[in-house]
Predicted model as a PDB file, atoms N, CA, C, CB and O in Angstrom, pLDDT in the B-factor column:
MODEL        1                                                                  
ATOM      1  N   UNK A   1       0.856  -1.176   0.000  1.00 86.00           N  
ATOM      2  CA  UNK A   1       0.000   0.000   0.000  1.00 86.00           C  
ATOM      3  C   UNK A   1       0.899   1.236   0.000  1.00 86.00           C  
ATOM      4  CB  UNK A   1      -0.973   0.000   1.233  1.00 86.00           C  
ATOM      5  O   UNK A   1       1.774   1.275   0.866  1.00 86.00           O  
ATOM      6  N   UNK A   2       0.785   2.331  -0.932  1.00 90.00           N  
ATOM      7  CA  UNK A   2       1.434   3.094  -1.066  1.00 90.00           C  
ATOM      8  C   UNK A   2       1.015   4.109   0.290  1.00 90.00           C  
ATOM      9  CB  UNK A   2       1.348   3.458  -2.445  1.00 90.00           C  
ATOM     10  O   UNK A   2       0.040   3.916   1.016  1.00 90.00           O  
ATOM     11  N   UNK A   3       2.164   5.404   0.448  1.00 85.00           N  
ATOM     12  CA  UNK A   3       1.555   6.054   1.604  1.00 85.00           C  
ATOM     13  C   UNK A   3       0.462   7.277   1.236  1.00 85.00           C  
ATOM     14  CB  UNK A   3       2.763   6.630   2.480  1.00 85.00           C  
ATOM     15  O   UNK A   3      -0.317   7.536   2.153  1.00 85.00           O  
ATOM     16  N   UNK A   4       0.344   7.900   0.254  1.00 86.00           N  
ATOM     17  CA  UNK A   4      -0.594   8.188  -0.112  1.00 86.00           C  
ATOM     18  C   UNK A   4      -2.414   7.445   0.530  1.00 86.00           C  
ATOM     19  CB  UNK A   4      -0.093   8.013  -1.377  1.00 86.00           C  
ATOM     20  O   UNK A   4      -3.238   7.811   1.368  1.00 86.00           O  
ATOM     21  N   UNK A   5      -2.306   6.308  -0.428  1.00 91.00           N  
ATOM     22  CA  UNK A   5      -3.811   4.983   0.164  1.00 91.00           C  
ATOM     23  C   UNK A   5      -3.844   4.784   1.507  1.00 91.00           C  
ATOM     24  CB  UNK A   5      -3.679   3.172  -0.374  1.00 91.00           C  
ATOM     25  O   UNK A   5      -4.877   4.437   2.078  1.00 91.00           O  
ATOM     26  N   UNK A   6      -2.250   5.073   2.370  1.00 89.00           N  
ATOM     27  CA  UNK A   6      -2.745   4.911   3.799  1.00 89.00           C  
ATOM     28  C   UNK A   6      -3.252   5.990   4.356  1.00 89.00           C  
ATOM     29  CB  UNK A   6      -1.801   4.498   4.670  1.00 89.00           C  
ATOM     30  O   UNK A   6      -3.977   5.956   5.350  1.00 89.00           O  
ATOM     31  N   UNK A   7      -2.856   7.174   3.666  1.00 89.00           N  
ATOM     32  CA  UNK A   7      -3.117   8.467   4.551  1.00 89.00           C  
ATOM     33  C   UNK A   7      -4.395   8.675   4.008  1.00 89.00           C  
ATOM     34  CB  UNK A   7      -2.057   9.832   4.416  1.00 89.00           C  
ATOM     35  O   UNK A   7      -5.054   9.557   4.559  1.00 89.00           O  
ATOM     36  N   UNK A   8      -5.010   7.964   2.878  1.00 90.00           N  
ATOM     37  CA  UNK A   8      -6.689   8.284   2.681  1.00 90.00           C  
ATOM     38  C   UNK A   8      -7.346   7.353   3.258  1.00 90.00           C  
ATOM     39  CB  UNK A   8      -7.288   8.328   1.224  1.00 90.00           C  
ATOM     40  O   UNK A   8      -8.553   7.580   3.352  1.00 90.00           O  
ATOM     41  N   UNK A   9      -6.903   6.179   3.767  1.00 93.00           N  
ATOM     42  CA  UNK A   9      -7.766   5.220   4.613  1.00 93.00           C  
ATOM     43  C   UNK A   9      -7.866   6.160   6.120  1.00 93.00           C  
ATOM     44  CB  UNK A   9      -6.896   3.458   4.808  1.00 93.00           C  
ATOM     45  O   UNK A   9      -8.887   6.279   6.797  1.00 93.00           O  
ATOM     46  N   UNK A  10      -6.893   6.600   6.336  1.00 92.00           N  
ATOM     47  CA  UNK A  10      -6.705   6.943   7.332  1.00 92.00           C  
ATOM     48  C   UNK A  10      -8.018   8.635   8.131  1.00 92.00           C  
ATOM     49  CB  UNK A  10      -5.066   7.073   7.018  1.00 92.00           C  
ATOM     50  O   UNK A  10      -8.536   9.001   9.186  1.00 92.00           O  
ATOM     51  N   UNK A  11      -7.885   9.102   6.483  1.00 92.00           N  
ATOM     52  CA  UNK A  11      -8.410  10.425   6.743  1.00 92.00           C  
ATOM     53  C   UNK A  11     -10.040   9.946   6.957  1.00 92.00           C  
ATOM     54  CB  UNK A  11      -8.065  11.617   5.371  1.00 92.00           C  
ATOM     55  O   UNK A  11     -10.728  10.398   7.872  1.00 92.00           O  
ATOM     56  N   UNK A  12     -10.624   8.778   5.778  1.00 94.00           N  
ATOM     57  CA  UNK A  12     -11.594   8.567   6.302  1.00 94.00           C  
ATOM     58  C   UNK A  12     -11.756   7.382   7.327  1.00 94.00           C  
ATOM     59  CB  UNK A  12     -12.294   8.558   5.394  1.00 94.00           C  
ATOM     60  O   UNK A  12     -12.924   7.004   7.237  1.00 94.00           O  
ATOM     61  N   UNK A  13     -11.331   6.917   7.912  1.00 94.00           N  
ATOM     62  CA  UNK A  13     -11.847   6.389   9.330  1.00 94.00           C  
ATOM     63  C   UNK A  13     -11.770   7.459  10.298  1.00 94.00           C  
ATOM     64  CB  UNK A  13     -11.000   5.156   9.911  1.00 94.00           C  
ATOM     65  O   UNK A  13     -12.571   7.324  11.222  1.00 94.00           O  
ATOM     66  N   UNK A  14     -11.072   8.431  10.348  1.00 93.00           N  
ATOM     67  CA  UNK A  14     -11.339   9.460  11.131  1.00 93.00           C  
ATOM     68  C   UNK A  14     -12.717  10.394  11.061  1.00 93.00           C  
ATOM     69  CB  UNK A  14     -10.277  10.179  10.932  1.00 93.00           C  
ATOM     70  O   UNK A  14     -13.404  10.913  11.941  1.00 93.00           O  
ATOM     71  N   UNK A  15     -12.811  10.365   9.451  1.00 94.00           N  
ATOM     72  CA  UNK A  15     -13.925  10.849   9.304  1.00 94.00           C  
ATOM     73  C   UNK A  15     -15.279  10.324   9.597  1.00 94.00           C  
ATOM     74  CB  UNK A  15     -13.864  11.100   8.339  1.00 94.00           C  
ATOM     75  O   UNK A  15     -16.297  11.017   9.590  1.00 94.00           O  
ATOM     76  N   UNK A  16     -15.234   9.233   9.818  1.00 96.00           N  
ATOM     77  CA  UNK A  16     -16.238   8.449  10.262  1.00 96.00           C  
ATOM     78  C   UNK A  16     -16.077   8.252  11.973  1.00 96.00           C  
ATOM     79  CB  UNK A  16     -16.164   7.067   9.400  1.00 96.00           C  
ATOM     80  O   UNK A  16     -16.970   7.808  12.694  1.00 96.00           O  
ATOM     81  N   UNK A  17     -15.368   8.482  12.214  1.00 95.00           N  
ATOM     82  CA  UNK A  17     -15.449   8.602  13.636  1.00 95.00           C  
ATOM     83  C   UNK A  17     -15.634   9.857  13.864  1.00 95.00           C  
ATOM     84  CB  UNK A  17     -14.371   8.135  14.367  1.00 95.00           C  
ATOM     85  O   UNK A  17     -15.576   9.962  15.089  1.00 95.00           O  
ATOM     86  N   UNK A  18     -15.830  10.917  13.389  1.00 95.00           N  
ATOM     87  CA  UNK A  18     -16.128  12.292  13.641  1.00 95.00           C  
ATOM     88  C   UNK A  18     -17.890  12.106  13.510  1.00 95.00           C  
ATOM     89  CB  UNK A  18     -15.266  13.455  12.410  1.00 95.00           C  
ATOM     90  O   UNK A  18     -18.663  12.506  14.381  1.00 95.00           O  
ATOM     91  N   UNK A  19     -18.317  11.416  12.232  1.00 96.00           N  
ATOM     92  CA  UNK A  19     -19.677  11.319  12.146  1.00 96.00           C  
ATOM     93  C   UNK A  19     -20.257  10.690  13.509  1.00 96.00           C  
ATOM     94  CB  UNK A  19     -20.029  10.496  10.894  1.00 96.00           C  
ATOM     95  O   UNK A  19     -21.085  11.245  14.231  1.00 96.00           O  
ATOM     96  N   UNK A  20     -19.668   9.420  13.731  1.00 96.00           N  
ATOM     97  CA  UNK A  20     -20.248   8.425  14.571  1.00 96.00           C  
ATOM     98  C   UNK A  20     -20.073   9.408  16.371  1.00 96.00           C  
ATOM     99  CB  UNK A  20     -19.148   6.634  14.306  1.00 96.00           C  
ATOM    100  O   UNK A  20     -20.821   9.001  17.259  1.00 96.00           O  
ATOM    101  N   UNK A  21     -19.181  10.502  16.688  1.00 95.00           N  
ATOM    102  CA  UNK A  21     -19.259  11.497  17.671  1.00 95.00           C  
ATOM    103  C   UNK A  21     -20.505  12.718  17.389  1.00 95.00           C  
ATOM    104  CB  UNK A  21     -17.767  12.128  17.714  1.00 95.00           C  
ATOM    105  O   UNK A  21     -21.034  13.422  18.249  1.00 95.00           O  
ATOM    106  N   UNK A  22     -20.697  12.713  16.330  1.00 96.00           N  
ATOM    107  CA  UNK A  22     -21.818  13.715  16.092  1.00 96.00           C  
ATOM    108  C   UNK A  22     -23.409  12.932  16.367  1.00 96.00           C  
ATOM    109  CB  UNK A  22     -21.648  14.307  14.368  1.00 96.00           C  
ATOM    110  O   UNK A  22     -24.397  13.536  16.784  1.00 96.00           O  
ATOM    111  N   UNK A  23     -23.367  11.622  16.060  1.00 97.00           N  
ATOM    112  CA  UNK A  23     -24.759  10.778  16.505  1.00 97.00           C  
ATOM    113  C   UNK A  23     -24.916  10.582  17.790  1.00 97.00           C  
ATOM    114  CB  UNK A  23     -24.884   9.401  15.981  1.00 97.00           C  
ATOM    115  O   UNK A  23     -25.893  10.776  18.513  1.00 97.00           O  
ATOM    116  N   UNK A  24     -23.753  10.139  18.035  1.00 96.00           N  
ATOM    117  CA  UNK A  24     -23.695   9.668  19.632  1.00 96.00           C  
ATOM    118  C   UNK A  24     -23.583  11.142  20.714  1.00 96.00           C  
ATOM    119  CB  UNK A  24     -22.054   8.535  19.873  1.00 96.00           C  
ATOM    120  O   UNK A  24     -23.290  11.037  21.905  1.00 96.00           O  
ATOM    121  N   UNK A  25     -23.858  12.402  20.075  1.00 96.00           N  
ATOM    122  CA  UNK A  25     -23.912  13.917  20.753  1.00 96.00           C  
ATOM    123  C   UNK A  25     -25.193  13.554  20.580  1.00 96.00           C  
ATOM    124  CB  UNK A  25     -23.240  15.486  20.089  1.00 96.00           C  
ATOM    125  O   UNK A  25     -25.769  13.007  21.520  1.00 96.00           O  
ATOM    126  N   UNK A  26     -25.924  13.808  19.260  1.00 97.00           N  
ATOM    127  CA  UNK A  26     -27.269  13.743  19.283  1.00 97.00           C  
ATOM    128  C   UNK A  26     -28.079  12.524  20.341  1.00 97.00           C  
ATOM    129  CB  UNK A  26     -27.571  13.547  17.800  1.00 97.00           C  
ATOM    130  O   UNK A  26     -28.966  12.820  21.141  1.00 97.00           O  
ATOM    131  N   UNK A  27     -27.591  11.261  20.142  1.00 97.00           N  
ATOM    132  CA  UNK A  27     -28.998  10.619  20.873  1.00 97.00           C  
ATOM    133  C   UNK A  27     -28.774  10.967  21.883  1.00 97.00           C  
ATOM    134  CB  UNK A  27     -29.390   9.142  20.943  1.00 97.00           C  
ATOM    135  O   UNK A  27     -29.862  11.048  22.455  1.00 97.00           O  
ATOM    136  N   UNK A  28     -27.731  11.352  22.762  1.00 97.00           N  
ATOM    137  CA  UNK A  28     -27.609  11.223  24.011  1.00 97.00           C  
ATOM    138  C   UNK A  28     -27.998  13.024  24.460  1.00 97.00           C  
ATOM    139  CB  UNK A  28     -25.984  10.492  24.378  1.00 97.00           C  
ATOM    140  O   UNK A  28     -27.935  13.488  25.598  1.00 97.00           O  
ATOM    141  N   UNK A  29     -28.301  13.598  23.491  1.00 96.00           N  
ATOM    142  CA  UNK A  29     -28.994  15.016  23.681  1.00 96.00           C  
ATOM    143  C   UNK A  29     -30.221  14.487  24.122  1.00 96.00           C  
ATOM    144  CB  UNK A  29     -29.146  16.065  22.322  1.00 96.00           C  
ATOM    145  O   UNK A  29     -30.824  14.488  25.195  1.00 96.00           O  
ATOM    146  N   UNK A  30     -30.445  13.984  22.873  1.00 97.00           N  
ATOM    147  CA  UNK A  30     -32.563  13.777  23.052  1.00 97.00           C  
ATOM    148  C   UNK A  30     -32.685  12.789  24.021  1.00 97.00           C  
ATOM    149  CB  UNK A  30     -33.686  13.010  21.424  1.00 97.00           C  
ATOM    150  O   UNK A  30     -33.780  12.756  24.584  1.00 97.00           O  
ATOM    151  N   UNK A  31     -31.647  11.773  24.452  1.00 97.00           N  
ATOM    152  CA  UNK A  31     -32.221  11.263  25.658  1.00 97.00           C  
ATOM    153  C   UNK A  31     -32.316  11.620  26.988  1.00 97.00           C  
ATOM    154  CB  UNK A  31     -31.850  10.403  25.772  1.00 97.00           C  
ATOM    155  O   UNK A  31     -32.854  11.000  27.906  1.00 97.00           O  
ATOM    156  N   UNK A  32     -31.444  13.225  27.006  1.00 97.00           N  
ATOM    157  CA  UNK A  32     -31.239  13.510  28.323  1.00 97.00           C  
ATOM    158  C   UNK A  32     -29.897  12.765  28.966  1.00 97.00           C  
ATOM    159  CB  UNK A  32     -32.526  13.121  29.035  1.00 97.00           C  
ATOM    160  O   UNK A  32     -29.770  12.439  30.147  1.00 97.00           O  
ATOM    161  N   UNK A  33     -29.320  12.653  28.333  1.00 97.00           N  
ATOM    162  CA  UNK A  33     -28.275  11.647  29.185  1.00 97.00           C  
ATOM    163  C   UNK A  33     -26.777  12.669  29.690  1.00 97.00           C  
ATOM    164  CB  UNK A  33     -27.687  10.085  27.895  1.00 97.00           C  
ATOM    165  O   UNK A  33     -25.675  12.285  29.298  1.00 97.00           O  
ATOM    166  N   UNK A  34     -26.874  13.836  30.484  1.00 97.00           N  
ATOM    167  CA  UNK A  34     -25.316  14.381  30.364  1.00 97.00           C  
ATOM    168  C   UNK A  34     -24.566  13.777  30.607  1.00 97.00           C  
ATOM    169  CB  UNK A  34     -24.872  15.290  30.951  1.00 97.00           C  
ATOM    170  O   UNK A  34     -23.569  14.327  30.139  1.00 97.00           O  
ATOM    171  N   UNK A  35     -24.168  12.558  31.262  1.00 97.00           N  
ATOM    172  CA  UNK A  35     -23.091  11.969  31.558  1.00 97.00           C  
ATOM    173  C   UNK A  35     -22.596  11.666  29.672  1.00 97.00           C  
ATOM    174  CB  UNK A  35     -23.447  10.530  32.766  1.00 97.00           C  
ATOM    175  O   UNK A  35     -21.579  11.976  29.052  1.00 97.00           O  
ATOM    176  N   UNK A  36     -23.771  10.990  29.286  1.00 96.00           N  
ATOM    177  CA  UNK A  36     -23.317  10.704  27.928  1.00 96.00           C  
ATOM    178  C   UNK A  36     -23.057  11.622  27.081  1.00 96.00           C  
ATOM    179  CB  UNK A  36     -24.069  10.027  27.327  1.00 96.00           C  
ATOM    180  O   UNK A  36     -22.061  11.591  26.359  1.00 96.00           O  
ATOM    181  N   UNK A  37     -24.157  12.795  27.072  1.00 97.00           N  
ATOM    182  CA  UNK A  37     -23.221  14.122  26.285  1.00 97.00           C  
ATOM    183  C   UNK A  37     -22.264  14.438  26.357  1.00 97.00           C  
ATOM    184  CB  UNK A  37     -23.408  15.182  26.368  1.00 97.00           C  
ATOM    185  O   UNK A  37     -21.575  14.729  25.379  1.00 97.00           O  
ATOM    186  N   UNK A  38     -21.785  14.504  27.873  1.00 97.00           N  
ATOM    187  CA  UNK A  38     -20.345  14.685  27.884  1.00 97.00           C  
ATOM    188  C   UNK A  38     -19.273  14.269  27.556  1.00 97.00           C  
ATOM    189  CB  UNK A  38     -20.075  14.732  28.529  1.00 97.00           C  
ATOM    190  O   UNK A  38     -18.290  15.010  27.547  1.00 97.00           O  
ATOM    191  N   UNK A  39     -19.207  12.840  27.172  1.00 96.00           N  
ATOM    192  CA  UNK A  39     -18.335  11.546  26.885  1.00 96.00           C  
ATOM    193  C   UNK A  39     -18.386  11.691  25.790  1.00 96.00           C  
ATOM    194  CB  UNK A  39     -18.661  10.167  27.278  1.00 96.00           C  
ATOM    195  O   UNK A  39     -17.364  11.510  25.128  1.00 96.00           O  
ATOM    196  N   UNK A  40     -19.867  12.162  25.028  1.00 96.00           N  
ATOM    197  CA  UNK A  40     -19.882  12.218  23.385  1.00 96.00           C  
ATOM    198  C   UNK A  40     -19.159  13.582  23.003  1.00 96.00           C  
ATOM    199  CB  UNK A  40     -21.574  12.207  22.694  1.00 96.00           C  
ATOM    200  O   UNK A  40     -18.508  13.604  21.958  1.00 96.00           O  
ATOM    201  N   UNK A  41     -19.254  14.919  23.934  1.00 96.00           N  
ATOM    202  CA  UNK A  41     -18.412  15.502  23.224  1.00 96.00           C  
ATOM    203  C   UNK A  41     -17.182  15.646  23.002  1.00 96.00           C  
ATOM    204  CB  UNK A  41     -18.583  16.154  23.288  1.00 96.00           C  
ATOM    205  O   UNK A  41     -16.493  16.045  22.063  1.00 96.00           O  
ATOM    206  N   UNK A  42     -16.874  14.909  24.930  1.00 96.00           N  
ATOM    207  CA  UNK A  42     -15.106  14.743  24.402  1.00 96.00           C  
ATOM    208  C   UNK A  42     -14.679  14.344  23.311  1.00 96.00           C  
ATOM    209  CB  UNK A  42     -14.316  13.871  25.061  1.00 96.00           C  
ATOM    210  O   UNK A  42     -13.883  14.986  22.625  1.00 96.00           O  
ATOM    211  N   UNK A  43     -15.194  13.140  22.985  1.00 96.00           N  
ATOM    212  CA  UNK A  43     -14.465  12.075  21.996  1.00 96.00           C  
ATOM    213  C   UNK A  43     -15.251  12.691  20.926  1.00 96.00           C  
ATOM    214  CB  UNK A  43     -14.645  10.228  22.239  1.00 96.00           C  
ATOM    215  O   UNK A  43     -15.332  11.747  20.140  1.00 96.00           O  
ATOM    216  N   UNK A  44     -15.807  13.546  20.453  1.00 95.00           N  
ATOM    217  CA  UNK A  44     -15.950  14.682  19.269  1.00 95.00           C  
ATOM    218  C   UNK A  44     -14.980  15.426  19.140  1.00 95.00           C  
ATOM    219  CB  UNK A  44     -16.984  15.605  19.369  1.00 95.00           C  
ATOM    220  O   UNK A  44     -14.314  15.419  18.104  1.00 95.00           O  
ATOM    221  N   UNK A  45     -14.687  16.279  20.250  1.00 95.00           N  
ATOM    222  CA  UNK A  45     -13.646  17.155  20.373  1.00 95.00           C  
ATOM    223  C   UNK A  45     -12.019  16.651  20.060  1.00 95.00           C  
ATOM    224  CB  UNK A  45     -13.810  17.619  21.747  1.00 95.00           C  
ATOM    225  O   UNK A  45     -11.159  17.352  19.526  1.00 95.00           O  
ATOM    226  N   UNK A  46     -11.834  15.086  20.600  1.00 95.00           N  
ATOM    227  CA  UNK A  46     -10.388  13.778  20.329  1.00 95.00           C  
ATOM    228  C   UNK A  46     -10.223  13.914  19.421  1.00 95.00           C  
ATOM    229  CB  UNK A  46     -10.369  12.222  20.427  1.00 95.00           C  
ATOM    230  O   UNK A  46      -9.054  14.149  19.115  1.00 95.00           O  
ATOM    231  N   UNK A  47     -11.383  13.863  18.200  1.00 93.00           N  
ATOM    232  CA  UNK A  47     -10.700  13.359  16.854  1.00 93.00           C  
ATOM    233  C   UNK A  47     -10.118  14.216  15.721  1.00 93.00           C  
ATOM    234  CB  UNK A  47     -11.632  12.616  16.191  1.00 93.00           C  
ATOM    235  O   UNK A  47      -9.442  13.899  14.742  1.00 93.00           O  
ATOM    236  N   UNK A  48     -10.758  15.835  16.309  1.00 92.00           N  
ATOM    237  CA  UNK A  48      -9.693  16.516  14.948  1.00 92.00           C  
ATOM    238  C   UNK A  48      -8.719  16.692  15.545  1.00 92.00           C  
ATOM    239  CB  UNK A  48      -9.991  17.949  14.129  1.00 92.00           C  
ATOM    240  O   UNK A  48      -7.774  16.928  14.792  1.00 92.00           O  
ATOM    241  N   UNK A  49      -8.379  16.695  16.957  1.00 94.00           N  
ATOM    242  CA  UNK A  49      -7.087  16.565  17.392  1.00 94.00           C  
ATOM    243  C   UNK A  49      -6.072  15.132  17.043  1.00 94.00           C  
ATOM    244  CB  UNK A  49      -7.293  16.746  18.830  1.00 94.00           C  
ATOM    245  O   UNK A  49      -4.844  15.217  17.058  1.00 94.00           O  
ATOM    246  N   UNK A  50      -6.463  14.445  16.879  1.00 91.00           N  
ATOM    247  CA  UNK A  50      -5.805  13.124  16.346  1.00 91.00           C  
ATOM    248  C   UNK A  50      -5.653  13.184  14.486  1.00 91.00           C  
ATOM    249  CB  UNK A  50      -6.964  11.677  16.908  1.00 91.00           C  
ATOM    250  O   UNK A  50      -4.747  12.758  13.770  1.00 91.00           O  
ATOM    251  N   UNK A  51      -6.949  13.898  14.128  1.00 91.00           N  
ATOM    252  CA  UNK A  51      -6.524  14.537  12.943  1.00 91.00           C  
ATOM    253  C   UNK A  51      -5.671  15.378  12.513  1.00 91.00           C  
ATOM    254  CB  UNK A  51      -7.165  14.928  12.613  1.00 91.00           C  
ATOM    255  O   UNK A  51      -4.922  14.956  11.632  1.00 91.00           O  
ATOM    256  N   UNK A  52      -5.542  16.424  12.848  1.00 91.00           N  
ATOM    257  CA  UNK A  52      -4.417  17.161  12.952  1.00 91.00           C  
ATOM    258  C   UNK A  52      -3.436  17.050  12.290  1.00 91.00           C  
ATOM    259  CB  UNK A  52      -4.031  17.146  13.864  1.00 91.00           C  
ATOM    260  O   UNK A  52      -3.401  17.547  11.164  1.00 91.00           O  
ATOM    261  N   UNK A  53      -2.540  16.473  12.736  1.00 88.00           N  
ATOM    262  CA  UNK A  53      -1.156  15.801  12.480  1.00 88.00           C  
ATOM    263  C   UNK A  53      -1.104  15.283  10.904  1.00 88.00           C  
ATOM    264  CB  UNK A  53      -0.937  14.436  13.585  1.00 88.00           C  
ATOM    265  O   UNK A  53      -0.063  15.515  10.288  1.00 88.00           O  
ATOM    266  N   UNK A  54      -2.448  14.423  10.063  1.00 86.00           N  
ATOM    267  CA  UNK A  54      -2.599  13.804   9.367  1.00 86.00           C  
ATOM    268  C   UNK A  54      -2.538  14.905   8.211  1.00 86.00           C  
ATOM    269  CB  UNK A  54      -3.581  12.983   9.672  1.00 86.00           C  
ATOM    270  O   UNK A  54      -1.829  14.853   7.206  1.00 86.00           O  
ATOM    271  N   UNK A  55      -3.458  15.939   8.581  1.00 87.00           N  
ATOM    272  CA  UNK A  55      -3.973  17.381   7.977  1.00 87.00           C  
ATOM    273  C   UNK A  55      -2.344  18.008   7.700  1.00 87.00           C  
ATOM    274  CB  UNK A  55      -5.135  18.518   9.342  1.00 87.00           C  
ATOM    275  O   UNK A  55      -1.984  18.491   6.626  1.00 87.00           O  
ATOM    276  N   UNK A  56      -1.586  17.892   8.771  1.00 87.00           N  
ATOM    277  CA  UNK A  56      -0.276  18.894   8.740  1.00 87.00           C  
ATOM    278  C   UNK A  56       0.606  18.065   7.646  1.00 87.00           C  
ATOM    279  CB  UNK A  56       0.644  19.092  10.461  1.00 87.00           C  
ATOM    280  O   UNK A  56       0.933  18.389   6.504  1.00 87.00           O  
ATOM    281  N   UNK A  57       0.852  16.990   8.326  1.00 83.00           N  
ATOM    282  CA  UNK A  57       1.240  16.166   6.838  1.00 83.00           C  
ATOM    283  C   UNK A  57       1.048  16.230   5.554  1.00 83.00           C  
ATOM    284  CB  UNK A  57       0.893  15.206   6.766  1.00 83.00           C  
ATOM    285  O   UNK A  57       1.951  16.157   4.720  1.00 83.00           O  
ATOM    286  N   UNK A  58      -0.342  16.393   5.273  1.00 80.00           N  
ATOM    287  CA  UNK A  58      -0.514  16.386   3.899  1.00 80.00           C  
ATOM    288  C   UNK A  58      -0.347  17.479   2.800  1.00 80.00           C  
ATOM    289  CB  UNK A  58      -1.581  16.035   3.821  1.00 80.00           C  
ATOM    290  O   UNK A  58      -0.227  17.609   1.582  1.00 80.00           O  
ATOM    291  N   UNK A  59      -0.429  18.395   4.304  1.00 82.00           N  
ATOM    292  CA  UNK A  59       0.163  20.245   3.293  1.00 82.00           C  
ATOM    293  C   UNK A  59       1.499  20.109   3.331  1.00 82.00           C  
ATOM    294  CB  UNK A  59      -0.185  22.169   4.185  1.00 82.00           C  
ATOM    295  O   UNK A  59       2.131  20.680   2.442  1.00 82.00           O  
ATOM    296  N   UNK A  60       2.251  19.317   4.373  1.00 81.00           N  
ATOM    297  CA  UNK A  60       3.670  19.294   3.933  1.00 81.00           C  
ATOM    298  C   UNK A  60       4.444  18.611   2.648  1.00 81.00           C  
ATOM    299  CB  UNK A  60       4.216  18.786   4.934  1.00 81.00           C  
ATOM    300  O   UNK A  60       5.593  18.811   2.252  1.00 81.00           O  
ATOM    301  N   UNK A  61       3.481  17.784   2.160  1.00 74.00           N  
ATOM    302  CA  UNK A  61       3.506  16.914   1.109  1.00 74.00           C  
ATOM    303  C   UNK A  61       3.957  15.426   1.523  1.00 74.00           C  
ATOM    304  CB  UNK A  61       4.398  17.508   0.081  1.00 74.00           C  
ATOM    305  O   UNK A  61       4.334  14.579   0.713  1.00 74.00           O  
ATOM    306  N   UNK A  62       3.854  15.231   2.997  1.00 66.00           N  
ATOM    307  CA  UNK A  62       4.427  14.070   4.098  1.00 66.00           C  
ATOM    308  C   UNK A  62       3.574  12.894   3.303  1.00 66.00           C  
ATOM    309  CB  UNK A  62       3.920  14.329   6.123  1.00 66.00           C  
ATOM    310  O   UNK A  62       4.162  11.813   3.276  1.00 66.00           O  
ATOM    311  N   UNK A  63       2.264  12.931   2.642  1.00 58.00           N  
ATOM    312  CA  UNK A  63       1.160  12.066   2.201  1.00 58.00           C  
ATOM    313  C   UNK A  63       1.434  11.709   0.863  1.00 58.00           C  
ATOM    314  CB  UNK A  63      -0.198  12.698   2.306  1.00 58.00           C  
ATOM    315  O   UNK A  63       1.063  10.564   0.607  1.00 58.00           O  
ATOM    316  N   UNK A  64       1.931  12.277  -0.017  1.00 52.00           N  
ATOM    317  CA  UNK A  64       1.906  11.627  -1.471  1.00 52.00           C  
ATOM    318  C   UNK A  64       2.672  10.821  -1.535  1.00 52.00           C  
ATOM    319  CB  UNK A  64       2.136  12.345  -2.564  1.00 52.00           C  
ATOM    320  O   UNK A  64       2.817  10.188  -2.581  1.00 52.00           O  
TER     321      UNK A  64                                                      
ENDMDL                                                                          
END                                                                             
């Protein structure tokens, strides 16, 4: 696998874990749950920080 294909597997499983933090904000809105809102927004808030790095890379040209 070239590093390019890893750094796009990579960008979207993050991206899907950004989605799957935005559902898990929502149900746990409408259920009333703050313990769970809160847990859902951390780990909303985790992942463009874990992104980041991936993002800085790729303007450096670290990805092609």
């Amino acid at each position: 696998m070239t590093a390019r294909r890893a750094w796009q597997y990579q960008i979207a499983g993050w991206s899907l874990f950004i989605l799957s933090g935005m559902f898990f904000l929502w149900s746990t809105a409408a259920a009333g749950d703050p313990i769970g809102f809160v847990a859902s927004l951390l780990f909303l808030v985790a992942c463009p920080i874990f992104l980041a790095p991936l993002i800085r890379s790729a303007k450096r040209g670290d990805a092609a």
